[in-house]
Backbone bond lengths (Angstrom), bond angles and torsions (degrees), N, CA, C in turn:
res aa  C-N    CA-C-N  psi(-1)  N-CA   C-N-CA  omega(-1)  CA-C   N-CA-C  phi
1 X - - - 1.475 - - 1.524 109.92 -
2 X 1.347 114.35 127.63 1.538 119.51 -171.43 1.648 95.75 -115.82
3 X 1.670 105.71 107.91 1.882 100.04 154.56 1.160 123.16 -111.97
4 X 1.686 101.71 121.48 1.798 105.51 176.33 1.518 96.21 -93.45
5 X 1.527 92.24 147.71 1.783 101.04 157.33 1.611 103.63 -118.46
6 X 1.111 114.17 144.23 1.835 126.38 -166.24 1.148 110.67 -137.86
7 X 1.409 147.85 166.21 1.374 142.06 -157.20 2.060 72.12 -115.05
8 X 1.582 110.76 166.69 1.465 128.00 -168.93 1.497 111.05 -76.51
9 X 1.189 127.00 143.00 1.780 105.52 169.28 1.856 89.24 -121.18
10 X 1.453 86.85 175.91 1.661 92.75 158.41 1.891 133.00 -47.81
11 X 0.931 99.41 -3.50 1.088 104.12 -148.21 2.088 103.93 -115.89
12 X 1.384 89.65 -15.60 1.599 106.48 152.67 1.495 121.04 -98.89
13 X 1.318 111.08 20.92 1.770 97.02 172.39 1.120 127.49 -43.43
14 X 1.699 90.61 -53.47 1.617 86.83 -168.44 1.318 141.30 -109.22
15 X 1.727 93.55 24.59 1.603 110.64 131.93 1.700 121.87 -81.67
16 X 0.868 123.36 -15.87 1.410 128.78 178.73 1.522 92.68 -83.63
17 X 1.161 121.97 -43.76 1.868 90.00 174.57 1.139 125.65 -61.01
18 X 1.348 110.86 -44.33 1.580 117.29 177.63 1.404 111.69 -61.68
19 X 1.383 114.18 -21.92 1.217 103.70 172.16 2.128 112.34 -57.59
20 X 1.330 85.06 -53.71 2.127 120.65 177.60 1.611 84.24 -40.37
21 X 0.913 121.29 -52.90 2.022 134.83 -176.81 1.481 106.13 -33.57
22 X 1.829 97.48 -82.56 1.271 97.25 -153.05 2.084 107.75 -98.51
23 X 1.278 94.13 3.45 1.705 92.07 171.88 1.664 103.50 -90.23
24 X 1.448 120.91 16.09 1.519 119.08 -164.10 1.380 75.57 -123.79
25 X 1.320 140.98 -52.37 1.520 123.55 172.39 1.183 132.08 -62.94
26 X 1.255 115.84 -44.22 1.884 106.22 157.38 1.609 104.28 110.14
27 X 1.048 110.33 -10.57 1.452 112.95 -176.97 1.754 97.50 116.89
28 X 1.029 121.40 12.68 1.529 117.57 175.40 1.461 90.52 -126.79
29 X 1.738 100.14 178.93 1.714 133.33 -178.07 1.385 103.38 -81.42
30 X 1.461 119.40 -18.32 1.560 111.53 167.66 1.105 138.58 -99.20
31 X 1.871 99.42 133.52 1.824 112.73 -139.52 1.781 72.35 -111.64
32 X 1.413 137.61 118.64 1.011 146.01 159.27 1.651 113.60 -43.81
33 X 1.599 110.20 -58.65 1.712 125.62 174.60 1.705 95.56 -37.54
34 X 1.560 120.35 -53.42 1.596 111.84 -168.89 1.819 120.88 -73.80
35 X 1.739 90.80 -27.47 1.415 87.38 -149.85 1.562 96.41 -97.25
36 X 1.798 127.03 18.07 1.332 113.70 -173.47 1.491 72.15 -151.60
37 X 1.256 166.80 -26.94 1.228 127.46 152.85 1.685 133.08 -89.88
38 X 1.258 103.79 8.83 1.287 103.73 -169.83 1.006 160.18 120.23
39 X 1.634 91.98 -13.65 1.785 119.92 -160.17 1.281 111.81 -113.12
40 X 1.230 107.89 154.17 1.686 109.76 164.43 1.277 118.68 -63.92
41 X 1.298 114.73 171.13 2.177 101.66 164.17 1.282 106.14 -62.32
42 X 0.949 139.37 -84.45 1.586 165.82 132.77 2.167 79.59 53.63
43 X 1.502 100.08 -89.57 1.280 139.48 161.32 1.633 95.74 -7.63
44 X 1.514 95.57 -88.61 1.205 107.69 169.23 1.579 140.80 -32.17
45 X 1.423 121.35 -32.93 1.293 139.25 -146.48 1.651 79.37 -98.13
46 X 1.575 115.87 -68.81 1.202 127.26 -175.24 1.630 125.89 -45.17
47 X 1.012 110.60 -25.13 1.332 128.07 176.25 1.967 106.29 -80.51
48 X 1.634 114.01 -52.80 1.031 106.96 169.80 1.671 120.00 -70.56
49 X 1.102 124.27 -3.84 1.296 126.99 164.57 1.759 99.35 -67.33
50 X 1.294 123.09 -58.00 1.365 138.13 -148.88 1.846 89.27 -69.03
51 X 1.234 118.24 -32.11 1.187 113.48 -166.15 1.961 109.11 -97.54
52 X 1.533 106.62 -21.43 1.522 105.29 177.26 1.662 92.53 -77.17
53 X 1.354 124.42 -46.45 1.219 96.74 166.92 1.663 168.45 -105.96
54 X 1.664 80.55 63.88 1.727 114.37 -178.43 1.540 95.50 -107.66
55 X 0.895 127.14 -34.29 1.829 130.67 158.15 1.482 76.77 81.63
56 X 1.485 123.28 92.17 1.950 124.56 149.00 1.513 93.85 -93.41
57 X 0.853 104.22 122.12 1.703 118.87 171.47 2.096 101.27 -79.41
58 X 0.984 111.72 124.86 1.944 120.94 -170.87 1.079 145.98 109.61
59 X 1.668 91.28 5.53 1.394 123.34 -173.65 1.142 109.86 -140.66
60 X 2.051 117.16 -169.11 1.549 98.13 -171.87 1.242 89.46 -104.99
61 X 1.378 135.98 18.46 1.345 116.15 -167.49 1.850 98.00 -115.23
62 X 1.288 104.66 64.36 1.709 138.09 -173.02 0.909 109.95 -147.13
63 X 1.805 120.80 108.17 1.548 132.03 -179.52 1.815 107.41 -63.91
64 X 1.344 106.71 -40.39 1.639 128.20 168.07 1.748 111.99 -43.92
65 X 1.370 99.55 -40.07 1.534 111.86 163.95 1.739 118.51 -40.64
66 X 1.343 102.72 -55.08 1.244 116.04 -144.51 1.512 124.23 -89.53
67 X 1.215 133.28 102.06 1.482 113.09 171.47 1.842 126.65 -83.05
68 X 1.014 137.34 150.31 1.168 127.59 167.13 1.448 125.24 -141.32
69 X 1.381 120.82 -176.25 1.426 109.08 -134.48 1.747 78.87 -127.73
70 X 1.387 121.07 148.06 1.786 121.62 145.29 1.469 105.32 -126.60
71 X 1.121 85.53 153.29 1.616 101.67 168.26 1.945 112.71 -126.81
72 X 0.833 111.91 113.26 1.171 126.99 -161.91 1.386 120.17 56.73
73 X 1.631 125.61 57.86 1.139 124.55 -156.05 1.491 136.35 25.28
74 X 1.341 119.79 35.22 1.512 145.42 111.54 1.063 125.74 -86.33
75 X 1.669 96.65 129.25 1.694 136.08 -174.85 1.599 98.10 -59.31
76 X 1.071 122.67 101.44 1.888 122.47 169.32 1.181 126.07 -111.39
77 X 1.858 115.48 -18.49 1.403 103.48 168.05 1.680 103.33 -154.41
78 X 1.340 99.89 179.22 1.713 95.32 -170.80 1.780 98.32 -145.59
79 X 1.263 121.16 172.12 1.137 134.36 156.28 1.105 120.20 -177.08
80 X 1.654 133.22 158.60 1.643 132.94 -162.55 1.845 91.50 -158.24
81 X 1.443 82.22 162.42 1.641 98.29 -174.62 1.577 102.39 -167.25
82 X 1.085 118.23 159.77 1.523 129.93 177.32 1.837 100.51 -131.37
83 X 1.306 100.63 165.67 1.686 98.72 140.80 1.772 117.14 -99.90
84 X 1.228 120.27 145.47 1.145 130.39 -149.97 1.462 96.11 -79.71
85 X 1.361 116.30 113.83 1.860 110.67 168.28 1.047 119.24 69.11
86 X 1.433 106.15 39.07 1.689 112.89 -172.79 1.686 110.22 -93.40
87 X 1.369 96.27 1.69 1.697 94.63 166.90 1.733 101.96 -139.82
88 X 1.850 101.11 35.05 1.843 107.71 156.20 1.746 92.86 88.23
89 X 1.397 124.97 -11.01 1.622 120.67 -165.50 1.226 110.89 -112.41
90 X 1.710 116.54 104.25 1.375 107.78 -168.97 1.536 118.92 -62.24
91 X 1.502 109.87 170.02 1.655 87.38 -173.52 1.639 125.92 -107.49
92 X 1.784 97.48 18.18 1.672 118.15 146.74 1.303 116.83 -58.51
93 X 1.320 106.67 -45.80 1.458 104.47 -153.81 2.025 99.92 -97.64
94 X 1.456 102.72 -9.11 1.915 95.39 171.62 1.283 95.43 -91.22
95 X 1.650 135.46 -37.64 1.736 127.31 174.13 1.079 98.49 -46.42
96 X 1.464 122.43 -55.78 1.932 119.26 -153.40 1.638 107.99 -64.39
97 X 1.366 118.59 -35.00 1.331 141.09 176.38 1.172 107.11 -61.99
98 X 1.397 133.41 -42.40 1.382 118.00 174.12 1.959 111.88 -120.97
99 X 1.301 92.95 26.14 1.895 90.73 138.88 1.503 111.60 -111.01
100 X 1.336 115.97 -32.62 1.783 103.28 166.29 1.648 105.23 -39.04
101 X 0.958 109.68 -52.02 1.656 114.66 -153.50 1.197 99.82 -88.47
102 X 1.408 146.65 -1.70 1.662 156.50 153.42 1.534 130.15 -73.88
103 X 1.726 77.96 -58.90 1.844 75.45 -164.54 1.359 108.16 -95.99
104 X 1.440 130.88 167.14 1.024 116.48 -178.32 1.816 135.66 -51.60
105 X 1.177 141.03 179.27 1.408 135.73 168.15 1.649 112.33 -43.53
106 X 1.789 89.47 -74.85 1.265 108.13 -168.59 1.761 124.23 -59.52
107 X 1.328 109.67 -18.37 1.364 133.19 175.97 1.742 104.19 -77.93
108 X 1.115 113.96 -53.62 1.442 131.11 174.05 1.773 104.98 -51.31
109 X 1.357 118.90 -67.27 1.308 121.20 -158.88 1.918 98.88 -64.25
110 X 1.706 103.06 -43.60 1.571 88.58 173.27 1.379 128.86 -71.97
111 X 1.027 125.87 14.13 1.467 143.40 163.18 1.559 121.46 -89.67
112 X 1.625 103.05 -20.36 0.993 106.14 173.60 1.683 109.83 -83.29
113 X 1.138 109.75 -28.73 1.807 123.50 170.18 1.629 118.04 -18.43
114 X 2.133 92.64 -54.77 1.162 105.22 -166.82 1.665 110.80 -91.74
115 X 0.815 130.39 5.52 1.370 138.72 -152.85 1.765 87.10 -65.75
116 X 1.501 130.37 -55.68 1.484 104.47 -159.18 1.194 97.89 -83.30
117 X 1.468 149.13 -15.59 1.462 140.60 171.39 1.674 119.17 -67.04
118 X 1.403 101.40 -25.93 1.804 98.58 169.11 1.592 107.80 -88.93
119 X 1.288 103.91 -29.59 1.969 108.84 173.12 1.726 111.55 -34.01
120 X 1.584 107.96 -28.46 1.430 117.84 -167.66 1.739 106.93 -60.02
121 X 1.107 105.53 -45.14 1.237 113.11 -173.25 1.722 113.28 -97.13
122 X 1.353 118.51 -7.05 1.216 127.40 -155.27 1.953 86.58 -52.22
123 X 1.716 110.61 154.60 1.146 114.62 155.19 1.529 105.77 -134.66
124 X 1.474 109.40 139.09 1.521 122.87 168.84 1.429 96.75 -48.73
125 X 1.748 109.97 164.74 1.135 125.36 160.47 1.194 98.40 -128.88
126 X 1.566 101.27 134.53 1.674 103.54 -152.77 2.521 89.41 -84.74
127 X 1.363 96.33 146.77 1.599 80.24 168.29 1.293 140.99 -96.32
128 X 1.409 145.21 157.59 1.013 120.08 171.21 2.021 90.68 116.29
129 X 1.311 103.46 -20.18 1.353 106.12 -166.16 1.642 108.12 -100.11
130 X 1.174 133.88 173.65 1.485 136.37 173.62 1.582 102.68 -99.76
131 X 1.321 122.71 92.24 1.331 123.35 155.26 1.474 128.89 -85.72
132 X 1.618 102.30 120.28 1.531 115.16 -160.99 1.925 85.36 -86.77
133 X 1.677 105.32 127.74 1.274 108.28 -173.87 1.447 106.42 -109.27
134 X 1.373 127.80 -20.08 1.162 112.61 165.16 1.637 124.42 -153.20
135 X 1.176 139.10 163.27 1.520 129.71 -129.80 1.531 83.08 -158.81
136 X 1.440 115.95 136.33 1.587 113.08 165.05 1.876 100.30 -161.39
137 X 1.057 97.86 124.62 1.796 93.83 144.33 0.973 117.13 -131.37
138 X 1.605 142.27 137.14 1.145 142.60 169.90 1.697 114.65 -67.10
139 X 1.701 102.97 152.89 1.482 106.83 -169.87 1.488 113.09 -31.50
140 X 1.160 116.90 -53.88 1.430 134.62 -138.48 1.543 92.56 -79.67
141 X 1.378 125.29 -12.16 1.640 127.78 176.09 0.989 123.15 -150.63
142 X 1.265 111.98 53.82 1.554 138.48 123.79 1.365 139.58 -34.40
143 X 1.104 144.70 114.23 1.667 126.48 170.53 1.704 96.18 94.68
144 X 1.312 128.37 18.53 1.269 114.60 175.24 1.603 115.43 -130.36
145 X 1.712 88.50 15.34 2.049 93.44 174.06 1.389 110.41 86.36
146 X 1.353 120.78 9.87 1.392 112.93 -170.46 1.683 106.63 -63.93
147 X 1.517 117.07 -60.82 1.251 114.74 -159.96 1.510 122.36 -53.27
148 X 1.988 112.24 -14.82 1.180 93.64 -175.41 1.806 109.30 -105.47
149 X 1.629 102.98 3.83 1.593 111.80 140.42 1.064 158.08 -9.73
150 X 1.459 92.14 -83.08 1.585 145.57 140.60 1.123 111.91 -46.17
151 X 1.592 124.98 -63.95 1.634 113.49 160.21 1.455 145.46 -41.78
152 X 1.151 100.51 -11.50 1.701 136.86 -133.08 1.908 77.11 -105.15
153 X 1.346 98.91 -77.25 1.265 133.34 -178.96 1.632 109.45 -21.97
154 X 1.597 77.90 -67.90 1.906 87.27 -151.66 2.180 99.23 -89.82
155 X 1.381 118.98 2.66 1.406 121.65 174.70 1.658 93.81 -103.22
156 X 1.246 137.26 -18.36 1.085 127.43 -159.26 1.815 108.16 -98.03
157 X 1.294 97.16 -36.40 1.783 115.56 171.35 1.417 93.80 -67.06
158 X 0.966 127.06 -80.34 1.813 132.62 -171.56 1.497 106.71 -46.80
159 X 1.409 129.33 -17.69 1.569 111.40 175.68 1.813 107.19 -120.30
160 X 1.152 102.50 13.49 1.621 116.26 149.65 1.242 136.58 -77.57
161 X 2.031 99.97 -30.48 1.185 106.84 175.75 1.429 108.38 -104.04
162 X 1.568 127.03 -15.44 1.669 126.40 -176.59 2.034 87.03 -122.52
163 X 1.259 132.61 96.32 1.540 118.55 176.12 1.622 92.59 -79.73
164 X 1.358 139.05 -3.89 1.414 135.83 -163.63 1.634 85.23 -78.30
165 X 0.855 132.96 -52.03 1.454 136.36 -152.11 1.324 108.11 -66.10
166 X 1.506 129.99 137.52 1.279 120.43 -156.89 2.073 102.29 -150.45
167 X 1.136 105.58 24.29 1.232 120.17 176.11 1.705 135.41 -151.32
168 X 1.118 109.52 112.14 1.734 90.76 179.38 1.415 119.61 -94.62
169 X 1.449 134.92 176.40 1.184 129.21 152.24 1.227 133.96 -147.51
170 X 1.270 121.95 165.65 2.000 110.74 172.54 1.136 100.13 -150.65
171 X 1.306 123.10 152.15 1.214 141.57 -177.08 1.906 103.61 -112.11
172 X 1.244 115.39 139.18 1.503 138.66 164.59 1.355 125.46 -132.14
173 X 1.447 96.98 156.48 1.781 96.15 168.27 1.352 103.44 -95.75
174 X 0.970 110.17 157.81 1.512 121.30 -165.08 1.772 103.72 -70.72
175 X 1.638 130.50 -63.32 1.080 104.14 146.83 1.568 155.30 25.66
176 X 1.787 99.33 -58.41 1.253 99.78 171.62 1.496 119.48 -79.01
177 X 0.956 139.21 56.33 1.259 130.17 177.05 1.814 121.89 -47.34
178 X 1.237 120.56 -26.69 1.404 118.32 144.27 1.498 130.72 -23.44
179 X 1.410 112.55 -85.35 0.962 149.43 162.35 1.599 114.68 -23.03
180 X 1.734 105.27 -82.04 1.521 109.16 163.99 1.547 120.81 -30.44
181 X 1.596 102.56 -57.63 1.608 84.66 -167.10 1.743 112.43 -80.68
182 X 1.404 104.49 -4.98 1.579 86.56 165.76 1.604 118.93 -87.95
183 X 0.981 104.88 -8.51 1.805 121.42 163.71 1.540 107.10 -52.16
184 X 1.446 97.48 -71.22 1.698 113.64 171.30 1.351 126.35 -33.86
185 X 1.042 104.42 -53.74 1.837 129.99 -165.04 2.070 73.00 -69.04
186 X 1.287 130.76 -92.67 1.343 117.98 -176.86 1.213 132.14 -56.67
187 X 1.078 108.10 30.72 1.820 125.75 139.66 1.944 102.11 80.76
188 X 1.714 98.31 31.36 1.750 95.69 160.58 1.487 104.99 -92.37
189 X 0.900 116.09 178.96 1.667 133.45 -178.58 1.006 120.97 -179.50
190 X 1.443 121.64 138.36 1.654 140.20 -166.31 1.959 105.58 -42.65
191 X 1.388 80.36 120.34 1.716 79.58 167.71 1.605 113.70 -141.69
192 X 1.690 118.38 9.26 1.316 133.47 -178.15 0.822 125.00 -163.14
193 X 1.915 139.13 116.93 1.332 121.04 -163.06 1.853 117.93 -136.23
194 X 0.690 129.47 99.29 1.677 129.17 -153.67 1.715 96.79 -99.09
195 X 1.620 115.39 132.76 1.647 106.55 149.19 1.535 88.64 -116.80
196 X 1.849 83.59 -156.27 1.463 124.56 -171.93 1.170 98.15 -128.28
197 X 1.437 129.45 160.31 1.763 121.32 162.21 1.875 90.48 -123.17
198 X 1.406 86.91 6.37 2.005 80.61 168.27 1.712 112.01 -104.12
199 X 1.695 79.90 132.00 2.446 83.67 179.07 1.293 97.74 -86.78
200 X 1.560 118.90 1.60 1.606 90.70 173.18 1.400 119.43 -71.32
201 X 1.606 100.23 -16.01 1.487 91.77 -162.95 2.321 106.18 -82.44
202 X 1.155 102.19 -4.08 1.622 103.72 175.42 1.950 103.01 -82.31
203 X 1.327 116.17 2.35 1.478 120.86 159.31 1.701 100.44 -65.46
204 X 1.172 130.37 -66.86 1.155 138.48 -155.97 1.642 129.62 -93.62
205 X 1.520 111.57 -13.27 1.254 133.42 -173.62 1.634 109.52 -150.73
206 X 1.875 124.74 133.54 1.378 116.52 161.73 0.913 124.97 -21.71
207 X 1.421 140.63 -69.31 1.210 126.64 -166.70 1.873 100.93 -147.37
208 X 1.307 94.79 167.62 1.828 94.98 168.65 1.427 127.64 -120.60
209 X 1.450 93.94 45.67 1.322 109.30 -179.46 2.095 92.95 -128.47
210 X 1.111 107.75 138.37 1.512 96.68 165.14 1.681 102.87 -154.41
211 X 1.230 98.17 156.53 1.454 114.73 -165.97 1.397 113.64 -119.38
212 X 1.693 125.42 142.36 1.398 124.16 177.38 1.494 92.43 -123.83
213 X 1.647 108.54 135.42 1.669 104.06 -157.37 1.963 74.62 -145.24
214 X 1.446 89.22 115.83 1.831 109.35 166.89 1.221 147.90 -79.06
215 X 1.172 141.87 136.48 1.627 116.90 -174.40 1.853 92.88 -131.81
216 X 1.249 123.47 151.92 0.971 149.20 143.20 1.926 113.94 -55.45
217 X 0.952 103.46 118.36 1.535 110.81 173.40 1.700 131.54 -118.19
């Protein structure tokens, strides 16, 4: 078994959406992109294609972001990270900037509907820090250490180019219990924890509990 890890080209988008896919579901059927603006996945998927390739560098929707993993020259897992506001622009407000400018109006404005019911859980991203924004391995490569690889990867490039920076982070829904403990096992741990006491909001998002879990670097 041969695993390369490689920085992303164009030419992995659209595994990098699916990656955007299923680290936005959490280990559940709920795709947030469908169920608070409107769209199908399908819908959905296509749109995050449209937006990885505008290349915003600070966000996850940056192929430059992303490293990913093959195992026998198949693409099996991915992950991306920035440092947060490292050119002053948080990376709410460069995502929000280029789904205005993506998805449709009417899809957009009902998204705006929900804005104070997801606020519940909202977590800052502290700046100055390397926030790992998205995490994937596919079934088939599982159980072989990839994600903290991949972690390896995408904290090790980012504190080559900023050595000032002395913290990483990621945010989860609690839900993922997958996820967490491979977080854990690479030495993040709970340092922020937000619910909801509303179930409407598990209509529209995994769970309504979400977690910001830190590492020292």
């Amino acid at each position: 078994m041969e695993i390369k890890i490689r920085k992303a080209t164009n030419a992995d988008i659209p595994f990098l959406a699916e990656t955007i896919i299923e680290a936005e579901k959490s280990g559940t059927e709920v795709l947030s992109y469908s169920t608070i603006f409107g769209l199908s996945e399908d819908e959905a998927r296509n749109y995050i294609i449209a937006m990885l390739e505008e290349e915003t560098e600070g966000c996850e929707f940056s192929v430059s972001s992303f490293f990913v993993a093959e195992i026998n020259g198949e693409t099996i897992g991915a992950a991306c990270g920035w440092v947060e506001a490292a050119d002053g622009m948080p990376s709410s407000l460069l995502k929000g900037n280029l789904l205005r400018f993506t998805i449709p109006k009417e899809n957009f404005e009902r998204a705006i509907g929900f804005a104070s019911l997801i606020s519940e859980i909202h977590l800052e991203i502290k700046p100055g820090t390397i926030n790992i924004g998205v995490v994937y391995v596919a079934e088939n490569g599982r159980g072989k250490g990839l994600v903290s690889v991949l972690l390896d990867a995408v904290i090790n490039s980012l504190k080559a180019k900023h050595p000032e920076v002395s913290e990483a982070g990621i945010q989860v829904f609690d839900c993922n219990s997958r996820a967490i403990r491979a977080y854990e096992k690479y030495g993040f741990s709970l340092s922020l924890q937000k619910s909801s006491e509303d179930l409407e909001l598990e209509k529209y998002l995994p769970s309504k509990t979400k977690l910001q879990m830190t590492k020292k670097i």
